[in-house]
C-alpha positions in Angstrom: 14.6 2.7 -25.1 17.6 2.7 -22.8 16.6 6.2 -21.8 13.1 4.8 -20.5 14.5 2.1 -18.5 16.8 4.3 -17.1 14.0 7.1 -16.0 12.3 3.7 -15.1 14.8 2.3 -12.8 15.4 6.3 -11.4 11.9 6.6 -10.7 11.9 3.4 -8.7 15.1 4.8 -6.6 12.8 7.9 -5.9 10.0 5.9 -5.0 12.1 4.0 -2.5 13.6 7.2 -1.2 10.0 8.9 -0.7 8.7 6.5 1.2 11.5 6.6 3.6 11.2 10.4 4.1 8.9 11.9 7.0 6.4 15.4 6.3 4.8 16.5 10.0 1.9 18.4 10.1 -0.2 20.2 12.9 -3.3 21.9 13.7 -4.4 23.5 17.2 -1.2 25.1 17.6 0.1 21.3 17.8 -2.5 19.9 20.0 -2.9 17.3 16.9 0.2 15.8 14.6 0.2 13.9 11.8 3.6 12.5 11.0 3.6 11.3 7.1 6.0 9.4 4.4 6.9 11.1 1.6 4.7 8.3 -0.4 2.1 9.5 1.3 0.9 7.0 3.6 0.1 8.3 7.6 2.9 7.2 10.3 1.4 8.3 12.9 -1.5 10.6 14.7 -0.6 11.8 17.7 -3.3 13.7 19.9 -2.3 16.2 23.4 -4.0 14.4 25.7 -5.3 17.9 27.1 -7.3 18.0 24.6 -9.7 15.4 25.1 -13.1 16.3 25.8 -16.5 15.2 25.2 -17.6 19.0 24.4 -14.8 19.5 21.8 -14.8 16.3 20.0 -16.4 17.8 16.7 -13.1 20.7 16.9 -10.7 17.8 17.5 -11.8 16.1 14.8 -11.8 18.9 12.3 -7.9 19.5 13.3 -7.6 16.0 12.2 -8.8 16.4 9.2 -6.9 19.8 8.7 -4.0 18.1 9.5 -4.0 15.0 7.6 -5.4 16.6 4.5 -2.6 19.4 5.2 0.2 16.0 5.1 -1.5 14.4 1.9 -0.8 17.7 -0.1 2.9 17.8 1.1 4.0 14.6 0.2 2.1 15.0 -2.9 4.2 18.2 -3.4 7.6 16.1 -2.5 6.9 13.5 -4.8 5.9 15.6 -7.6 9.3 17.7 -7.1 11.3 14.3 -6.6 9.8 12.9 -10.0 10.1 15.7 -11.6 13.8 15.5 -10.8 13.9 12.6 -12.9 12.1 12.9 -15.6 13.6 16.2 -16.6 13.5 16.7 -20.2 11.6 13.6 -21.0 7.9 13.2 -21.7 6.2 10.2 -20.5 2.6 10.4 -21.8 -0.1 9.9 -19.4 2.4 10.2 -16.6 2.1 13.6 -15.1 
């Protein structure tokens, strides 16, 4: 039981520790960046404003999308490592 509240209170550390780290992602060579934390929650989109135009909004908004799907499976990828970290050796049913 002690080993569970341990992993518990290791897992909260983590948690607390993701969501203060930062993934970036791009699309368009840059023209669009989606800055991340690690708990996967968007920061911040941030568009080049050269690249605004009524005749590419359908492209700008599939480099959007690229990008921000691109951040969700990084920090998906960092969590998963940083639980794993933690839970080494110890199976939690229904957990991962």
């Amino acid at each position: 039981m002690r080993q569970a509240q341990r992993i518990q209170q290791q897992m909260e550390s983590v948690q607390v520790a993701l969501a203060q780290k930062s993934i970036e992602t791009s699309a368009g060579g840059g023209t669009v960046r989606v800055t991340f934390s690690g708990d996967g929650s968007i920061k911040s989109i941030k568009i080049n404003p050269d690249a605004v135009s009524k005749d590419d909004l359908a492209f700008l908004e599939e480099l959007i999308l690229k990008a921000v799907n691109d951040g969700i499976s990084e920090a998906r990828e960092l969590s998963s490592k940083e639980m794993g970290s933690v839970t080494q050796g110890f199976a939690i049913p229904g957990m991962f």
